[in-house]
C-alpha positions as CSV (number, residue, x, y, z in Angstrom):
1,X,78.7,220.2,178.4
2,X,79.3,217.4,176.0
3,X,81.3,219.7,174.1
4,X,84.0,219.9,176.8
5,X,83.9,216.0,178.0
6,X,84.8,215.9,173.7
7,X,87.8,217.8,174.3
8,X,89.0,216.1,177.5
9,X,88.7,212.9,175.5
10,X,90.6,213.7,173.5
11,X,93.3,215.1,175.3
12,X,92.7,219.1,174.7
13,X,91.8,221.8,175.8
14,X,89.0,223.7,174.7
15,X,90.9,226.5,172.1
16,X,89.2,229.9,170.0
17,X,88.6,229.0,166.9
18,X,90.2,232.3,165.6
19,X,94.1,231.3,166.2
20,X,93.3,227.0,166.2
21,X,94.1,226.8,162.4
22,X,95.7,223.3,161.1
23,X,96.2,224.1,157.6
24,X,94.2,226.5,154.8
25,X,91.4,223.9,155.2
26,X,91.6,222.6,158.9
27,X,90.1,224.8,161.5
28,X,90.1,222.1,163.8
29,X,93.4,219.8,165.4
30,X,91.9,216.2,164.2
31,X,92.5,213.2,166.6
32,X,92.7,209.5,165.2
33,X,90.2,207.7,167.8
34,X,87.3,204.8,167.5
35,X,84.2,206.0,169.4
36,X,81.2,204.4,168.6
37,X,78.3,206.6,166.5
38,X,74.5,206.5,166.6
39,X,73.5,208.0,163.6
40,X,69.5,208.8,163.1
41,X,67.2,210.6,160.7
42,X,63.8,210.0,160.3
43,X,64.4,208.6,156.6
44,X,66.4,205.9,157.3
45,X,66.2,205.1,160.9
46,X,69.4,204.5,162.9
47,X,73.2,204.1,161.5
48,X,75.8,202.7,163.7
49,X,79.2,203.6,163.0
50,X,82.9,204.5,164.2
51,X,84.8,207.3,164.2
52,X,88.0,207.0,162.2
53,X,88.7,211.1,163.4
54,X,87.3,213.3,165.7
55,X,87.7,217.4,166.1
56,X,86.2,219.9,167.6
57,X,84.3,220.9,163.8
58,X,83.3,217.3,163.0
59,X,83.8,213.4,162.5
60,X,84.6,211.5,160.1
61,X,82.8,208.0,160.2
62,X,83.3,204.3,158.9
63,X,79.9,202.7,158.2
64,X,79.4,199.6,156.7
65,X,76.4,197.0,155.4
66,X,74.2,200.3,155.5
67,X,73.8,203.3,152.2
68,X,75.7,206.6,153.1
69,X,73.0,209.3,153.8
70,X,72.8,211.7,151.0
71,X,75.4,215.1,151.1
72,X,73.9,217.8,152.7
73,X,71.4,215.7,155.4
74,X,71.4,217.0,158.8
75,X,71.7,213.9,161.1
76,X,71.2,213.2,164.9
77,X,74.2,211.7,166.3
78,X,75.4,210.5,169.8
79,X,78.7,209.7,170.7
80,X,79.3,206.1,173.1
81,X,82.6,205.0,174.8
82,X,82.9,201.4,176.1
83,X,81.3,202.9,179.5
84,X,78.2,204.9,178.4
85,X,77.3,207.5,176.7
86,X,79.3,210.7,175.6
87,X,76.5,213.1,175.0
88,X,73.2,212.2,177.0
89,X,71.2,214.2,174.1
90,X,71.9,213.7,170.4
91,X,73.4,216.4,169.0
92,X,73.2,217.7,164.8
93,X,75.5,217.0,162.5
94,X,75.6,217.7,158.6
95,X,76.6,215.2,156.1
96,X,79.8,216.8,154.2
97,X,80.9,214.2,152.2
98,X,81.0,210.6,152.0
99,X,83.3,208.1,150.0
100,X,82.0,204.4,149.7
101,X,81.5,203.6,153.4
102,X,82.9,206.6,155.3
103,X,81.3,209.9,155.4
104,X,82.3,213.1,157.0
105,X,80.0,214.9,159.4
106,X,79.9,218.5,160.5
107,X,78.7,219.6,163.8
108,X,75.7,222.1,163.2
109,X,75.3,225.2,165.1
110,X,72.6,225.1,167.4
């Protein structure tokens, strides 16, 4: 599952999010890390950015020369290292925030 190649990546092990706790607003251990990102919605077509941080709750994604998707929009998203692809099938993601050309996205249940 793409969920576990994520955590091998980067370098942990899949952990319960009941006792993973960073801080009062972290659930999720962030690691620094530039994977590419395919972002797509119907409205605007396809966004291609990097990762700045990655965690097991979400991304956080530099974008440039493109406008940020509006807060709130649920995005399709696949993840690429230099050798292919990380998850063969796009997975949802929710646009938290976004601050000039980086915007953070949260992985959506499925």
């Amino acid at each position: 599952m793409w969920r576990d190649e994520l955590s091998l990546l980067l370098g942990q092990q899949p952990v319960s999010e009941e006792t993973h706790y960073v801080d009062d607003r972290r659930r999720f251990e962030r690691k620094a890390t530039s994977i590419r990102a395919e972002i797509t919605h119907p409205a605007f077509g396809t966004i291609i950015g990097f990762t700045r941080d990655i965690s097991d709750g979400g991304a956080q994604v530099s974008i440039e020369r493109h406008p940020a998707p509006p807060v709130g929009t649920v995005v399709s998203v696949k993840f690429r290292k230099v050798v292919g692809p990380i998850n063969e099938e796009p997975v949802s993601m929710r646009v938290m925030h976004s601050n000039r050309s980086t915007i953070g996205l949260m992985f959506v249940p499925s």
